[in-house]
C-alpha positions in Angstrom: 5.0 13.1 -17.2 8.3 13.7 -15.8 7.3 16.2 -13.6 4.9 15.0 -10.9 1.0 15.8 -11.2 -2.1 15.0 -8.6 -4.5 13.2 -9.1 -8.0 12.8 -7.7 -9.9 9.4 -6.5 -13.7 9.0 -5.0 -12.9 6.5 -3.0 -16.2 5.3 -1.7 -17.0 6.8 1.2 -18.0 9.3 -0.8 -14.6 11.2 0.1 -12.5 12.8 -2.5 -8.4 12.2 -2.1 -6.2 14.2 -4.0 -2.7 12.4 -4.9 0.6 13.8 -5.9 1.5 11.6 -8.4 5.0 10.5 -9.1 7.1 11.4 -11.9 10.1 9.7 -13.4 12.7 11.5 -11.3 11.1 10.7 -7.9 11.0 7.1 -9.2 13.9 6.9 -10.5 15.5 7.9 -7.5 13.7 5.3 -5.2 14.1 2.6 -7.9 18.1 3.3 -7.5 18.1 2.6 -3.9 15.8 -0.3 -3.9 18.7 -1.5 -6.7 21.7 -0.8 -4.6 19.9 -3.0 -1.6 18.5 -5.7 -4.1 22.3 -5.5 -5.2 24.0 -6.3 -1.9 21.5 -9.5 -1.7 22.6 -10.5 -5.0 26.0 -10.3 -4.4 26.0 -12.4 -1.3 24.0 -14.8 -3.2 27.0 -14.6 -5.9 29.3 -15.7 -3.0 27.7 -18.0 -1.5 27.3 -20.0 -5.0 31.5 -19.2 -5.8 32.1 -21.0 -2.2 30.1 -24.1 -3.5 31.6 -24.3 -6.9 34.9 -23.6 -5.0 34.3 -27.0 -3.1 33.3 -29.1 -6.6 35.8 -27.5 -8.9 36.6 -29.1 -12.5 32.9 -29.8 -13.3 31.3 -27.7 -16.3 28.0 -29.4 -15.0 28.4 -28.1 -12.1 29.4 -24.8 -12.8 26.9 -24.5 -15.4 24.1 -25.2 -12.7 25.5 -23.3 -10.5 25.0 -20.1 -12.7 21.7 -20.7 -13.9 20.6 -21.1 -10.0 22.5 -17.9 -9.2 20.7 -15.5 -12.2 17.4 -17.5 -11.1 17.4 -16.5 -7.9 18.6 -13.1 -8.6 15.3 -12.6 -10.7 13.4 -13.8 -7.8 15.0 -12.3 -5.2 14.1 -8.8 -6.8 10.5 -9.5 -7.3 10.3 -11.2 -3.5 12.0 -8.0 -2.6 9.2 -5.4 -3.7 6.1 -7.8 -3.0 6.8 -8.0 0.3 7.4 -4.5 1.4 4.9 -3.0 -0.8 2.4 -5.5 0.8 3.7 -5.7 4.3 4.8 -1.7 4.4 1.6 0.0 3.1 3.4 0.3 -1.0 6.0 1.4 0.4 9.7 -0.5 -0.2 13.0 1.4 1.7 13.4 2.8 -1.8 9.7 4.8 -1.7 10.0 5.6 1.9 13.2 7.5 1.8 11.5 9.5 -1.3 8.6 9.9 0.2 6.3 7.3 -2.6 4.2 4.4 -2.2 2.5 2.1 -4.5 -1.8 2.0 -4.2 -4.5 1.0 -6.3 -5.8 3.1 -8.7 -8.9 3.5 -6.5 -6.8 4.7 -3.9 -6.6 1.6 -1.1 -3.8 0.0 -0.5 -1.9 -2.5 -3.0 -3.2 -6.3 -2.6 -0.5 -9.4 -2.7 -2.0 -10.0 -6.1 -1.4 -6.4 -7.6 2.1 -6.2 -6.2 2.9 -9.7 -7.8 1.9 -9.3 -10.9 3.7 -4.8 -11.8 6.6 -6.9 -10.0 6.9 -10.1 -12.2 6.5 -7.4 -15.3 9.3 -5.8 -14.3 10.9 -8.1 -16.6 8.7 -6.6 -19.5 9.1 -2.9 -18.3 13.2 -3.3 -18.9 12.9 -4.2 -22.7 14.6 -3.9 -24.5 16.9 -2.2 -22.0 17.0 0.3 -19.5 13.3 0.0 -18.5 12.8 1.4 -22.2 9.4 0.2 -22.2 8.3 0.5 -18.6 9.7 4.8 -19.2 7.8 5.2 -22.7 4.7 4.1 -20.7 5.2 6.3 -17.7 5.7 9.2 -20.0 2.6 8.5 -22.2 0.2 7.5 -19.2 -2.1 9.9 -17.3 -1.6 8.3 -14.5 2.4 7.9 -14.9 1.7 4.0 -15.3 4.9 2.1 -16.5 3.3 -1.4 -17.9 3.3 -3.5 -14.6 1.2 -0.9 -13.4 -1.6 -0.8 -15.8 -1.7 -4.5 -15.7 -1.6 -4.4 -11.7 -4.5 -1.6 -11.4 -1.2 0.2 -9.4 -0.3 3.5 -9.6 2.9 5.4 -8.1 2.1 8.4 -5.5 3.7 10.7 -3.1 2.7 10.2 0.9 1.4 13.5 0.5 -2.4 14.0 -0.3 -5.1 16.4 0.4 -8.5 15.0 1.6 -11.7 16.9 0.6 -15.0 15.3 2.4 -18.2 16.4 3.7 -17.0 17.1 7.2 -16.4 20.2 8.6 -12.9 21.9 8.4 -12.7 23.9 11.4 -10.8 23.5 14.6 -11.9 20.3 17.0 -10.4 18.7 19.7 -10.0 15.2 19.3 -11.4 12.9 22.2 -12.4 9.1 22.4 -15.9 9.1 23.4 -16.3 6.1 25.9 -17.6 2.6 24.7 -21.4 1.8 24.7 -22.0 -1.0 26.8 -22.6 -3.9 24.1 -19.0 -3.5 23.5 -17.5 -6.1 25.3 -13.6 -7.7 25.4 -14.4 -10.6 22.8 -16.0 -7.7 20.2 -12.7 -5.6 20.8 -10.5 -8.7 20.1 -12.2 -9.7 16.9 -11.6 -6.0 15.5 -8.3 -5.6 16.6 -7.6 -9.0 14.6 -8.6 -7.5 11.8 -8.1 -4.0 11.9 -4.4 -4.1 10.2 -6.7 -3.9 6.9 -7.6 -0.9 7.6 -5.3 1.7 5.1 -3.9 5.4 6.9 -6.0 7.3 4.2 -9.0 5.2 5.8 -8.3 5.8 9.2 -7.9 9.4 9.0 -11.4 9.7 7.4 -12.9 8.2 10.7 -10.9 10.3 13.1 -12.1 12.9 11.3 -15.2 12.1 11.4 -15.1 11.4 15.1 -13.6 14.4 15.4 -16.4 16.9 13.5 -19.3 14.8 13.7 -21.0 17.0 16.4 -20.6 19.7 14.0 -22.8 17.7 11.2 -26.7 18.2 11.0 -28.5 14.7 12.4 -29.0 13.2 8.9 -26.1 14.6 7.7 -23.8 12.4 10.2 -26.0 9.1 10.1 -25.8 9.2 6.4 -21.7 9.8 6.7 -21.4 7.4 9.7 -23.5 4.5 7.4 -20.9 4.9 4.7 -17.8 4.4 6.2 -19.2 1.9 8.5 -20.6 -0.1 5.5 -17.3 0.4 3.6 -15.0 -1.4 6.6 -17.1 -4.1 7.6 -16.3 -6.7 5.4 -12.7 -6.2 6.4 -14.0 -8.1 9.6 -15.7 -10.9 8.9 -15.3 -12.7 12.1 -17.4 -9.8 13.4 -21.2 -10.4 13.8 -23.0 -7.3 12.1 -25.4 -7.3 14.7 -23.1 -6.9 17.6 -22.5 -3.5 16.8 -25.2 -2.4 14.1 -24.4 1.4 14.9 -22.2 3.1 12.4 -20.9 5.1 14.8 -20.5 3.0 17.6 -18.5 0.6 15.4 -16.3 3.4 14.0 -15.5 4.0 17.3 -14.7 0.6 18.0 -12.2 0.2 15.2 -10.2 3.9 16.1 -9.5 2.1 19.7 -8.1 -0.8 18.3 -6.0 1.0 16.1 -4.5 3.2 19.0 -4.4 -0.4 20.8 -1.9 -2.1 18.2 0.3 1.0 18.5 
């Protein structure tokens, strides 16, 4: 659609997020700035390959090469462009982040290399036959808003906006960092904090959460809560022996600390 619709995901700790999803104008809009940086790259590319020709001049060989290389590297430098921010910045290039967008999965964590490689390398079919003509009849007919690079990737297009609905309580709590238990020791911390870059915002702000309301939750209410998000992050650690912190909560805890570490 071109107006911009939510969304909502189960993602699986059993908590429901809510996405704004976005339209053609938002992405248009982010997809012009990305163009204009992409552009300046180019062009310096461009310049650096008319200073070369300029030193082996009278060669049709040459000049010939010397083009392909340029619109080669053009291509590429687009696509290298996208994957590495979307990977590196949380889905989010300069482009999305000064519109407020970022790419994720379609079940709402955050993009993998693979996923951003492949909506980036079918850019190239999105464009046909010009204008993005195909990637904007897809957007336009998808629930999701997918242009074809995104159906393909799993990927969908959302505003940094969202609206999470879990079992926790919503009333006021003050949030405080309930001290260590004593299994926790220095090498334990250090094998998280490795690690815990995996770990998405939407993720994180389900455990503080958590953390936060937990004494508010009846007993088997917040073991059964705790279990599922612990169960859901630890294979983002697998240097992390399960049985050096086999309470949920305890390891929860663990990862929040080494998130406010790396900051």
């Amino acid at each position: 659609m071109i107006d911009d619709e939510r969304v909502s995901l189960h993602v699986p700790e059993q908590v429901e997020v809510s996405y704004e999803l976005a339209g053609l104008g938002s992405r248009f809009l982010a997809a012009m700035i990305d163009a204009i940086i992409v552009t300046v790259g180019i062009g310096l590319l461009a310049f650096s390959a008319w200073v070369l020709r300029g030193y082996i001049t009278g060669n049709a060989t040459v000049s010939a090469v010397t083009g392909y290389v340029v619109l080669g590297g053009s291509t590429l430098l687009g696509i290298a462009y996208n994957v590495y921010y979307e990977v590196a910045r949380e889905g989010k290039t300069p482009g999305k982040a000064m519109t407020g967008l970022r790419v994720i999965s379609v079940d709402g964590g955050s993009i993998s290399l693979e996923q951003s490689a492949v909506r980036n390398i079918l850019r190239i079919v999105d464009s046909l036959p010009f204008l993005y003509g195909a990637g904007v009849i897809s957007l336009l007919a998808t629930a999701k808003n997918q242009r074809l690079g995104d159906l393909a990737a799993g990927a969908m297009v959302v505003k940094e906006r969202l609206d999470v609905r879990e079992e926790i309580p919503q009333q006021p709590a003050t949030t405080h960092h309930a001290p260590l238990p004593p299994e926790v020791s220095e090498d334990v911390l250090s094998v998280v904090r490795s690690s815990v870059r995996t770990v998405s915002r939407e993720e994180e702000k389900t455990i503080r959460r958590f953390l936060e309301r937990r004494y508010d939750l009846a007993p088997e209410a917040r073991r059964r809560l705790a279990t599922r998000l612990a169960d859901a992050l630890r294979q983002r650690f697998p240097g992390l022996d399960p049985g050096r912190l086999p309470n949920p909560e305890a390891f929860l805890e663990v990862v929040i600390r080494a998130i406010d570490e790396r900051r």
